[in-house]
LOSEZA-800922 format. One record per residue (C-alpha): x, y, z; residue number from 1. Coordinates in steps of 0.2 Angstrom, whole numbers, padded with zeros to 4 digits. Layout:
BEGIN
X; Y; Z; NUM
...
% end
This chain:
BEGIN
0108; 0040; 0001; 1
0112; 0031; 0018; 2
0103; 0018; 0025; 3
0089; 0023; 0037; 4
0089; 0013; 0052; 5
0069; 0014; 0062; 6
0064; 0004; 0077; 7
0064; 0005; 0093; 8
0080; -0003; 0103; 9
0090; 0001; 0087; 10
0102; -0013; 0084; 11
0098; -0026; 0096; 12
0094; -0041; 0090; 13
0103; -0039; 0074; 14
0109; -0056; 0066; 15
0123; -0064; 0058; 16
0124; -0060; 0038; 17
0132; -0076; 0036; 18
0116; -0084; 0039; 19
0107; -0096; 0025; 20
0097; -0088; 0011; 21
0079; -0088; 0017; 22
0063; -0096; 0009; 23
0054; -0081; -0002; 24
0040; -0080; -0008; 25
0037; -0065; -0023; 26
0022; -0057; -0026; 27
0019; -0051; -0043; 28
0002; -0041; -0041; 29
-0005; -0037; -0059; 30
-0020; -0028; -0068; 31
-0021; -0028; -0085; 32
-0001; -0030; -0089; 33
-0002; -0041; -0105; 34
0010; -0032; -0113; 35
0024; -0035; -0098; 36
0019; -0052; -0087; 37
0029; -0064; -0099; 38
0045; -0050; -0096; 39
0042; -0050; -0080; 40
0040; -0070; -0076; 41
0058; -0072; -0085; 42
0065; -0056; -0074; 43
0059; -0063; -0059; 44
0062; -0081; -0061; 45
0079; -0078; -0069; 46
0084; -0071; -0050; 47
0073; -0084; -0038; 48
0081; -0096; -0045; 49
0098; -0090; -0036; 50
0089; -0097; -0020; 51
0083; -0113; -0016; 52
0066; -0112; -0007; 53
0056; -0101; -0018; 54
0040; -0098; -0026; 55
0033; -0086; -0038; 56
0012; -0079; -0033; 57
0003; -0070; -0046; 58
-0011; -0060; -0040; 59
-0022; -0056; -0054; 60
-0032; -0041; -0050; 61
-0047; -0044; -0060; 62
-0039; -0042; -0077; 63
-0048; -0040; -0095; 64
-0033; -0041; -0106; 65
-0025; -0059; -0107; 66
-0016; -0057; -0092; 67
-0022; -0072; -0080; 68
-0022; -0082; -0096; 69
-0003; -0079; -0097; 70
-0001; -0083; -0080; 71
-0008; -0100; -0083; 72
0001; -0104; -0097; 73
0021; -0100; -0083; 74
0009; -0110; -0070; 75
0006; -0126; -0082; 76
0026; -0124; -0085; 77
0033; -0121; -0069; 78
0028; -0128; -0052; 79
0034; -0113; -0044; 80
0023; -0101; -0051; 81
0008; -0100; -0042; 82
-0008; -0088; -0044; 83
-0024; -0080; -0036; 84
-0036; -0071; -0048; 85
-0050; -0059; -0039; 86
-0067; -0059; -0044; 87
-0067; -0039; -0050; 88
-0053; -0025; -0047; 89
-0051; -0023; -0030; 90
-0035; -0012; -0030; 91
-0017; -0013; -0027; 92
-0020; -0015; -0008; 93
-0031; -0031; -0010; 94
-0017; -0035; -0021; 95
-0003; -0038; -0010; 96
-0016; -0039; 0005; 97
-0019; -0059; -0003; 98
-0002; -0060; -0009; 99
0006; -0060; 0010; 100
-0008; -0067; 0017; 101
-0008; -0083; 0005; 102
0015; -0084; 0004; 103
0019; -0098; 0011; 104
0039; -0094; 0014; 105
0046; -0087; 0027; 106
0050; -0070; 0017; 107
0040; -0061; 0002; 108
0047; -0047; -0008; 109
0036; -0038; -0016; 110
0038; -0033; -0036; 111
0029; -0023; -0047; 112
0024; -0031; -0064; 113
0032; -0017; -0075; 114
0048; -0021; -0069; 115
0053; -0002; -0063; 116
0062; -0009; -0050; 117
0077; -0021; -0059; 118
0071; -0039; -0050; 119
0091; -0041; -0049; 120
0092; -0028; -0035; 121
0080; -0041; -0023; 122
0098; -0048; -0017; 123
0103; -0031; -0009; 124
0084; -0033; 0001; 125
0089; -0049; 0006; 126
0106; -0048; 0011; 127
0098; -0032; 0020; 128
0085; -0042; 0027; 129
0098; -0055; 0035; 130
0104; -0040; 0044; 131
0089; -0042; 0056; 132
0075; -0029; 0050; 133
0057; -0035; 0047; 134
0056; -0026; 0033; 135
0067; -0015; 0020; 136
0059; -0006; 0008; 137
0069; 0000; -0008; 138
0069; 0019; -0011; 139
0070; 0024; -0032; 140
0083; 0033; -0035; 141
0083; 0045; -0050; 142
0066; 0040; -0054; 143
0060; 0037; -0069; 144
0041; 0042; -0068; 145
0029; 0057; -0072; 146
0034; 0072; -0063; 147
0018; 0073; -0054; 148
0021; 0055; -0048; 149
0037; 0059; -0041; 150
0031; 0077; -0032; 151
0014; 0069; -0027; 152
0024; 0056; -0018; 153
0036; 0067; -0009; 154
0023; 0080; -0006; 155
0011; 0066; 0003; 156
0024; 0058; 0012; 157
0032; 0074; 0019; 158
0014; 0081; 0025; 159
0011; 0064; 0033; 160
0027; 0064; 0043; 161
0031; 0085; 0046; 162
0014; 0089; 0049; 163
0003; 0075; 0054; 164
0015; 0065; 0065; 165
0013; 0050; 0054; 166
0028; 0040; 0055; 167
0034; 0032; 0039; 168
0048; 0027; 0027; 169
0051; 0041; 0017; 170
0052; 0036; 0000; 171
0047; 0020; 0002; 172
0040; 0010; -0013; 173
0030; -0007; -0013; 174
0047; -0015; -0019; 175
0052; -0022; -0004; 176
0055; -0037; 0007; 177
0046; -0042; 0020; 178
0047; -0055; 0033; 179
0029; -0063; 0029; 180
0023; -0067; 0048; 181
0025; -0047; 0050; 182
0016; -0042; 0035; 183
0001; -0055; 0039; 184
0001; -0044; 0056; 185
-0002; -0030; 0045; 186
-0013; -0036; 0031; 187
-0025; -0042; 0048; 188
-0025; -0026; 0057; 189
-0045; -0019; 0058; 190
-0038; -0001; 0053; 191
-0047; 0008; 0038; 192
-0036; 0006; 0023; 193
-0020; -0007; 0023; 194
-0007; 0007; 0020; 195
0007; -0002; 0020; 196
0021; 0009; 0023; 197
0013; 0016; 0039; 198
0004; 0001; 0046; 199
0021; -0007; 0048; 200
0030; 0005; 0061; 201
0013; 0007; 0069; 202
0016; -0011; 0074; 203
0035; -0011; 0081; 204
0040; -0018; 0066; 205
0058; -0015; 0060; 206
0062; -0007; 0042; 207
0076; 0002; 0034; 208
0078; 0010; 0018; 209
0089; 0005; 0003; 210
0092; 0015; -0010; 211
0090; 0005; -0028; 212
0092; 0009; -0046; 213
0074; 0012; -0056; 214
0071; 0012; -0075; 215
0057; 0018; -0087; 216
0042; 0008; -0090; 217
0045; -0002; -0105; 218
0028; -0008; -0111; 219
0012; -0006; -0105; 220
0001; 0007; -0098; 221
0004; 0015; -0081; 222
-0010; 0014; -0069; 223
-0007; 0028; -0058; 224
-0015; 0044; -0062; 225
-0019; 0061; -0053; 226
-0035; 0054; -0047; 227
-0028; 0041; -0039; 228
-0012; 0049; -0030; 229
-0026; 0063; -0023; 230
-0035; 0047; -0018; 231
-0021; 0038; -0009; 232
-0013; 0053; -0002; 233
-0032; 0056; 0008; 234
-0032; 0039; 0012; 235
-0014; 0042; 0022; 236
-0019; 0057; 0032; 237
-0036; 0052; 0035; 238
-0032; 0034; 0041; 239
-0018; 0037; 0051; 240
-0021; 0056; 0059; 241
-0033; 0067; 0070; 242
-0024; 0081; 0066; 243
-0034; 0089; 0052; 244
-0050; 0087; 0062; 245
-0040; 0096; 0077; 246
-0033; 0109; 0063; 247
-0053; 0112; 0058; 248
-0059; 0112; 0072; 249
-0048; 0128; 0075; 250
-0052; 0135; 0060; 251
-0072; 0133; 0064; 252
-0070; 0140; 0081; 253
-0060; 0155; 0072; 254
-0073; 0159; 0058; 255
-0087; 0158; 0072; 256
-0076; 0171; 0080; 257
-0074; 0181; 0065; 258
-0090; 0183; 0062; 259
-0098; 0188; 0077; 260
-0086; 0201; 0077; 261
-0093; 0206; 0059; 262
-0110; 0206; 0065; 263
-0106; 0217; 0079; 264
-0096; 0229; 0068; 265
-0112; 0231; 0056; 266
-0124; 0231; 0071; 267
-0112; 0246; 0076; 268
-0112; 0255; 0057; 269
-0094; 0251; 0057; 270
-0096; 0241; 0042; 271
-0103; 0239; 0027; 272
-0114; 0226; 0019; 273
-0100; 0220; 0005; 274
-0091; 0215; 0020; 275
-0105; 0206; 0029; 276
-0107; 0198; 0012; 277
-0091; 0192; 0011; 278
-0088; 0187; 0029; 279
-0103; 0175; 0027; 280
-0094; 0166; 0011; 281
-0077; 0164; 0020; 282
-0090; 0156; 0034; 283
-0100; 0146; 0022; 284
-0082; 0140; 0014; 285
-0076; 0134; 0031; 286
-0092; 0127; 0036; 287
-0092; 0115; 0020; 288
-0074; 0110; 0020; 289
-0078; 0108; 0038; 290
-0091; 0096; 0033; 291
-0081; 0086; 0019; 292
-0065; 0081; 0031; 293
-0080; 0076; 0046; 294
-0087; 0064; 0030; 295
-0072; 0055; 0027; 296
-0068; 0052; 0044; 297
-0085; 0046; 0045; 298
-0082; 0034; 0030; 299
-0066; 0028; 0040; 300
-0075; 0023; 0057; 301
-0090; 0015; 0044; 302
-0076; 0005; 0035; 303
-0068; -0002; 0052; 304
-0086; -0009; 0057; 305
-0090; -0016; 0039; 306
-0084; -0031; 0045; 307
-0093; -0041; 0033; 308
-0088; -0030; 0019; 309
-0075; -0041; 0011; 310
-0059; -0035; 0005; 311
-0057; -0045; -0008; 312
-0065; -0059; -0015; 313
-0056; -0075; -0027; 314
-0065; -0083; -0042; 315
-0049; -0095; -0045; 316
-0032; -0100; -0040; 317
-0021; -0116; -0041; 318
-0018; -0116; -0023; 319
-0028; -0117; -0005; 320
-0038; -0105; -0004; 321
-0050; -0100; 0012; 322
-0069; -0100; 0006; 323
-0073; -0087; 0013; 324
-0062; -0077; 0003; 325
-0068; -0086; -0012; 326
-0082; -0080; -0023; 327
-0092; -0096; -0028; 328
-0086; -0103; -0008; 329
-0082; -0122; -0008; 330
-0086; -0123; -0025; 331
-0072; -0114; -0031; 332
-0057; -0123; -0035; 333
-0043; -0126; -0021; 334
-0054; -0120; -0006; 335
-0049; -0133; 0006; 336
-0054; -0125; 0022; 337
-0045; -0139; 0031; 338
-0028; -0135; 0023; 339
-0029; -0117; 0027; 340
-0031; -0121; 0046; 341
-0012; -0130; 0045; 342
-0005; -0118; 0035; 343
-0009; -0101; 0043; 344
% end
């Protein structure tokens, strides 16, 4: 698979790859993943420590199983490791909302705690990077995941971009490298759900594609399940596209059609009552499918003026912290309010 070059002015600006490494940041978002942190703080660390500037940010994402415990334990041990632990589950996007919002290099790369995607291949983002792109997501090749996983993923993306004119990096994964003042743009935008992949080139930023090896989960339990691609998919289309409601609209405005023509026909004695029958259960079909896409467009407009719904919320961390992200607000260890201001 070639590289996949997106932004607009293609290659100007493009750097020198002989530049310096750069400082990164990794962000290791986790929900109960016991059985793979320690794996994945040896992995990740192992590679970091090819660079000079680094650290390593935990997000814990409301874990029951030991996890932030273990995180503690690499924090006590290693300077570097640093960690944020929500209040409750909020969800992969808080996740790494928090994580490139709270990196303090100049980079983050973004991994996933099983370990899926080898932490070795992090160089060929970065080398990538260096190239002059904002952002480079890897793409899995031979996939080693569920064969829903893998169609639910092309199927979503491939509507997105074919049908609703949603541009985006097909095949992207949330392994990827990011230059963190971009990402904080896209963390800050007021849309209705952070969707990575497709906030960024909404913005001008500018990503490629790499393709990099991918492995089977060795331990642990995935967290991705039907439910959940059906959910994230909706998410995509609804949050980023009119074009449904457009499509529907259509659809109403034929089955009104439609049925005004029946009526006449049985006014006429041209038809029968099965057909009238049946013509007003297509109409009733449409009329609640109608209804269902018109409510979850409502729940993104409701979401966008929820401004005082919070995203997230930290009970603890072992670095500065804004308190009004944090749970128990100046109580809570680490808010230093003043801090923040100087490093954001």
């Amino acid at each position: 698979m070639s590289d996949l070059i997106h932004h607009s002015g293609a290659h100007a600006g493009m750097k020198d790859a002989r530049m310096p490494p750069p400082g990164i940041t990794a962000i290791i978002p986790c929900y109960n993943e016991i059985a793979c942190v320690e794996r994945a703080y040896q992995e990740i660390q192992a590679e970091l420590g090819k660079y000079e500037d680094v650290e390593m940010l935990f997000i814990d994402d409301g874990s029951t199983d030991g996890t932030l415990d273990a995180i503690k334990g690499f924090a006590a041990a290693d300077p570097r490791v640093k960690y944020i632990s929500f209040a409750r589950n909020f969800g992969l996007e808080a996740a790494f909302s928090a994580g490139f919002k709270y990196a303090s290099k100049a980079w983050t790369v973004q991994f996933d705690a099983d370990l899926q995607s080898p932490p070795h291949e992090m160089h060929r983002l970065v080398a990538k990077a260096m190239e002059g792109y904002d952002v480079v997501f890897a793409v899995r090749e031979n996939r080693q995941d569920a064969w829903y996983r893998r169609l639910g993923t092309w199927a979503h993306q491939t509507i997105a971009q074919r049908w609703l004119g949603i541009e985006l990096p097909q095949g992207a994964s949330v392994f990827r490298i990011v230059r963190t003042s971009v990402a904080r743009k896209v963390v800050d935008t007021k849309l209705s759900t952070p969707y990575f992949i497709a906030t960024a080139p909404l913005l001008g930023a500018r990503y490629t594609t790499l393709p990099t090896t991918h492995q089977p989960r060795v331990d642990g339990t995935g967290k991705w399940n039907l439910r959940k691609l059906f959910t994230h998919a909706t998410e995509l289309f609804v949050g980023f596209s009119f074009r449904p409601l457009t499509w529907l609209i259509g659809l109403a405005a034929a089955a009104v059609a439609g049925g005004i023509a029946i009526a006449a026909l049985a006014l006429a004695g041209r038809v029968g009552p099965l057909v009238v029958d049946l013509a007003a259960l297509l109409t009733a079909l449409v009329t609640l499918v109608l209804l269902a896409v018109v409510a979850r467009y409502l729940v993104r407009v409701m979401r966008v003026q929820a401004i005082g719904v919070p995203r997230y919320q930290i009970r603890e961390a072992n670095i500065p912290i804004r308190a009004d992200e944090a749970l128990y607000g100046h109580e809570t260890p680490y808010v230093v309010a003043e801090v923040w201001e100087n490093v954001s």
